[in-house]
N, CA, C and O atoms as a DFTB+ gen file, in Angstrom:
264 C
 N C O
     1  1      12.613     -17.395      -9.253
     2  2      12.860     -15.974      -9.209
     3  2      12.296     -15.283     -10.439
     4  3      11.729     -14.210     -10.233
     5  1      12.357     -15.689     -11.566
     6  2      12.064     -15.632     -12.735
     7  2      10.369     -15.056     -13.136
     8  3       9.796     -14.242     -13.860
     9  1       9.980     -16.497     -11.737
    10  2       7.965     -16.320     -12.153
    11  2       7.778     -14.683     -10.845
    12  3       6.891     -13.829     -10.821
    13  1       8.829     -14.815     -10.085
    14  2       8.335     -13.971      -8.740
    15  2       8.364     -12.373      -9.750
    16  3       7.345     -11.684      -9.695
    17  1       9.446     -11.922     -10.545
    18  2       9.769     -10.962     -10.555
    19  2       8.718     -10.724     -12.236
    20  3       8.468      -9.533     -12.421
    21  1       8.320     -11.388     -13.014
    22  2       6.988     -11.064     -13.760
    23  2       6.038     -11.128     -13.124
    24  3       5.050     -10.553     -13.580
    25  1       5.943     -11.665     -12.136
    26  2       4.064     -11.089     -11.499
    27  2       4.155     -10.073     -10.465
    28  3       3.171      -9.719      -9.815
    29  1       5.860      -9.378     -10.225
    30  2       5.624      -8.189      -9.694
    31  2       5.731      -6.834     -10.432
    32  3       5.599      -5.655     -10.103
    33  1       6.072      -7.604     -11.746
    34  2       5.883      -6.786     -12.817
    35  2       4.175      -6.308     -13.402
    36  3       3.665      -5.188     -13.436
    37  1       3.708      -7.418     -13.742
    38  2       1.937      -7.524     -14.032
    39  2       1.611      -6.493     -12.942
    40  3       0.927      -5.499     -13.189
    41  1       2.070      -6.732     -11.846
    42  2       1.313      -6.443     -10.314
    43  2       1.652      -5.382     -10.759
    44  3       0.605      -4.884     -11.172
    45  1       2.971      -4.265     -11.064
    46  2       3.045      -2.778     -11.188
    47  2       2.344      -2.368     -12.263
    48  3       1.996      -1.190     -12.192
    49  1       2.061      -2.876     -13.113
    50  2       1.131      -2.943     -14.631
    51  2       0.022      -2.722     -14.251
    52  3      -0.369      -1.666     -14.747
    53  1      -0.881      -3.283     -13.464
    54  2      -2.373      -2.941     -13.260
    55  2      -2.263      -2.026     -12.162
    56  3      -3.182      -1.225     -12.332
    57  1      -1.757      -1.780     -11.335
    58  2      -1.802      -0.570     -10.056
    59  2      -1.869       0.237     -11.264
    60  3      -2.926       0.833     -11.468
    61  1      -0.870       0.361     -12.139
    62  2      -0.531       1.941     -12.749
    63  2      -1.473       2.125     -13.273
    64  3      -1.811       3.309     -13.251
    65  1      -2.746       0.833     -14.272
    66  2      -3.525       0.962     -14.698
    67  2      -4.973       1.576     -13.876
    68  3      -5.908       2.129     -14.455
    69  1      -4.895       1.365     -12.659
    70  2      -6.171       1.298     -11.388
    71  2      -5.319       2.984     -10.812
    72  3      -6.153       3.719     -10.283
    73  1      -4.489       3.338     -10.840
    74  2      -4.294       4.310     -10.088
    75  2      -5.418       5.548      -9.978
    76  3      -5.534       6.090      -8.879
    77  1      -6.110       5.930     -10.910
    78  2      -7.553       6.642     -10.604
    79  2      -8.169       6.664     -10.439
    80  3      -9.026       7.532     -10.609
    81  1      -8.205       4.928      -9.602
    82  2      -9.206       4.449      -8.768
    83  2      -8.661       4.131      -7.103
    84  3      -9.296       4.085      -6.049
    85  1      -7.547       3.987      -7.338
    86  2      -6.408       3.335      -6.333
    87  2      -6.438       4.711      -4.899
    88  3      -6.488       4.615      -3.672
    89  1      -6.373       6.035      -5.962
    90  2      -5.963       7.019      -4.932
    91  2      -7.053       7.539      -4.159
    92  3      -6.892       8.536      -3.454
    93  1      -8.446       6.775      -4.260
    94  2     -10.043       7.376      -3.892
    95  2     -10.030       6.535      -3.074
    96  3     -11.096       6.700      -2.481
    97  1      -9.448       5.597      -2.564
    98  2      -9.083       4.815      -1.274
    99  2      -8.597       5.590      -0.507
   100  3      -7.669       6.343      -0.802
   101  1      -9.275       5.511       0.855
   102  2      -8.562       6.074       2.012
   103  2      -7.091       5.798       3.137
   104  3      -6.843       6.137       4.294
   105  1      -6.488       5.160       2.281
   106  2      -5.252       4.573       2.466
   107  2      -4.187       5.759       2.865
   108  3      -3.712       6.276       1.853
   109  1      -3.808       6.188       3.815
   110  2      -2.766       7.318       3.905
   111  2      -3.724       8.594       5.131
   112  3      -3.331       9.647       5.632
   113  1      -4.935       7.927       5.229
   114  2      -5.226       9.186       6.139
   115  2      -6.840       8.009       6.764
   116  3      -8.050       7.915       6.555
   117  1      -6.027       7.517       7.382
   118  2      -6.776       6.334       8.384
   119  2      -6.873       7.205      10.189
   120  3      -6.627       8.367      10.513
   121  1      -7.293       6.120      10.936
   122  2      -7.326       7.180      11.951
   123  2      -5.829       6.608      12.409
   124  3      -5.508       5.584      11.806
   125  1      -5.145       6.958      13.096
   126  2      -4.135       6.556      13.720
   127  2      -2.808       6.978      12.934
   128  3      -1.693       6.632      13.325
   129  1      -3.062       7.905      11.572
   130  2      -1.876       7.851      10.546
   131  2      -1.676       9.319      11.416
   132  3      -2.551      10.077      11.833
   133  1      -0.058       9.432      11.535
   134  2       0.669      10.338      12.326
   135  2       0.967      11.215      11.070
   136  3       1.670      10.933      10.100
   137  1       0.280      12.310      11.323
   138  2       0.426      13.870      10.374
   139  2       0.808      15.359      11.096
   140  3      -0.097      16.043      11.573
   141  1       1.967      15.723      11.129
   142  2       2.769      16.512      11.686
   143  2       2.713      17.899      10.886
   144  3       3.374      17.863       9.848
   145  1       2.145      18.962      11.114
   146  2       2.416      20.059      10.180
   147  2       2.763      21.144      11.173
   148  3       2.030      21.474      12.105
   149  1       4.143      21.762      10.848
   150  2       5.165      22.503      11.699
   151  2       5.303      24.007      10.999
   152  3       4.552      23.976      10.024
   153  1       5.855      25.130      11.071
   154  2       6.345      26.069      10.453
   155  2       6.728      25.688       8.700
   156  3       6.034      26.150       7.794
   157  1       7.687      24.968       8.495
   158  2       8.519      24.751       7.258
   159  2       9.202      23.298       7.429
   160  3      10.316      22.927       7.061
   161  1       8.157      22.573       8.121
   162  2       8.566      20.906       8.344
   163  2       6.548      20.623       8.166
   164  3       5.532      21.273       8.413
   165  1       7.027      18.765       7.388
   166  2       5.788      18.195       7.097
   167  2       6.139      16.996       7.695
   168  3       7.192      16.704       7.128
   169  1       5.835      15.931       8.681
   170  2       5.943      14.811       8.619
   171  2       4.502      13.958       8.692
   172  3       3.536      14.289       9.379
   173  1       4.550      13.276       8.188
   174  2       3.957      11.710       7.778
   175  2       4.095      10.461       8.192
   176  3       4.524       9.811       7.239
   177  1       3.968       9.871       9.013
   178  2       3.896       8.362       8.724
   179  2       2.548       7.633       9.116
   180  3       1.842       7.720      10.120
   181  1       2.451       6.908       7.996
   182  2       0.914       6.215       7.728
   183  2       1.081       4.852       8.600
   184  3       1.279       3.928       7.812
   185  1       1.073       4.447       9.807
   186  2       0.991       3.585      10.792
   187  2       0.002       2.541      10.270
   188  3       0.130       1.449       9.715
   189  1      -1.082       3.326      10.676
   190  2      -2.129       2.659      10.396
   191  2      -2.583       2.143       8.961
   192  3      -3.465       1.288       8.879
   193  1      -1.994       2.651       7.879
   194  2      -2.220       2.073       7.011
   195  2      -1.261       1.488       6.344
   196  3      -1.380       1.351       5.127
   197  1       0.098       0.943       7.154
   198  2       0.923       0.288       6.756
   199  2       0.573      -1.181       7.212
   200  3       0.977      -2.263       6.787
   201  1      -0.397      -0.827       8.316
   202  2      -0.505      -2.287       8.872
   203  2      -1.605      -3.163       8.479
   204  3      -1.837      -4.347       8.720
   205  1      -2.372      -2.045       7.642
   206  2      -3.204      -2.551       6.976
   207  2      -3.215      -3.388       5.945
   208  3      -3.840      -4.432       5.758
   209  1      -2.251      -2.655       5.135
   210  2      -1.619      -3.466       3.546
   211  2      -0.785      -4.421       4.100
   212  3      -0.360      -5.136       3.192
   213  1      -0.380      -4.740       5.131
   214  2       0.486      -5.688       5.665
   215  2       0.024      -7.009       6.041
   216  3       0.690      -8.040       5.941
   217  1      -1.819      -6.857       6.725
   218  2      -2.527      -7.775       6.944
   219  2      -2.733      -8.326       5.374
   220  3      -2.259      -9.416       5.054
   221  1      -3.461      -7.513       4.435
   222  2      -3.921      -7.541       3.090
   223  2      -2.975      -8.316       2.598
   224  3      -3.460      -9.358       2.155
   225  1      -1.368      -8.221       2.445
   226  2      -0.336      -8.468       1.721
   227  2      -0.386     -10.348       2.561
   228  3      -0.320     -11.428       1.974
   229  1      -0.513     -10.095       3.933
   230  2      -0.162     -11.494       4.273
   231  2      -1.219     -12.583       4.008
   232  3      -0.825     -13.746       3.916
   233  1      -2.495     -12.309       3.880
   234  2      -3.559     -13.086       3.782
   235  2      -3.367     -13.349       2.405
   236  3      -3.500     -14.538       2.113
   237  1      -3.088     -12.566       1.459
   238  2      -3.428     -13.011      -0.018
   239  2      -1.610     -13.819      -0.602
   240  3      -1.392     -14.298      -1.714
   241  1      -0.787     -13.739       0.351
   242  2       0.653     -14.761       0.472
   243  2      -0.032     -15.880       0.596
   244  3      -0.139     -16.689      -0.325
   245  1      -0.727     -16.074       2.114
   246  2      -0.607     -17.129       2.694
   247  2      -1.991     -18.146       1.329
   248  3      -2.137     -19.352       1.128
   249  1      -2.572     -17.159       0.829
   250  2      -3.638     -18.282      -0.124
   251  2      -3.032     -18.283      -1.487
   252  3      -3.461     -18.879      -2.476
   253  1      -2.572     -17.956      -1.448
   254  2      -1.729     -18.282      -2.790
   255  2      -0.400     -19.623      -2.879
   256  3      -0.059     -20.343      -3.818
   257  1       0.125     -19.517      -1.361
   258  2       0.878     -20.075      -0.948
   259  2       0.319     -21.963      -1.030
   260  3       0.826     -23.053      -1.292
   261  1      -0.887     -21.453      -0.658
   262  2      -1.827     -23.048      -1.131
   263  2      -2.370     -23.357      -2.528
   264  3      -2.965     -24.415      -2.740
């Protein structure tokens, strides 16, 4: 638990460091991301790019995992 929760530490350490590179990714406005704009309502949900980081997240588990 110890090693898990410093390399999700490192891991928040360099995002914060990459973030002005991070946000020039098209991550959040993919085709399929559901964007709702109403009178005085906004909704959002990024579908498509949840499932993306989800593939990303599982491939780089599963090789690490080896």
């Amino acid at each position: 638990m110890n090693r898990t929760l410093i390399f999700l530490g490192i891991g928040c350490i360099v995002a914060g460091l990459l973030w002005p590179w991070l946000r020039t990714l098209p991550l959040g406005r993919l085709p399929g991301d559901i964007f709702i704009v109403r009178d005085n309502v906004r909704f959002f949900f990024p579908i498509t790019s949840c499932i993306v980081v989800s593939i990303v997240l599982t491939i780089l588990f599963w090789l690490f995992r080896k």
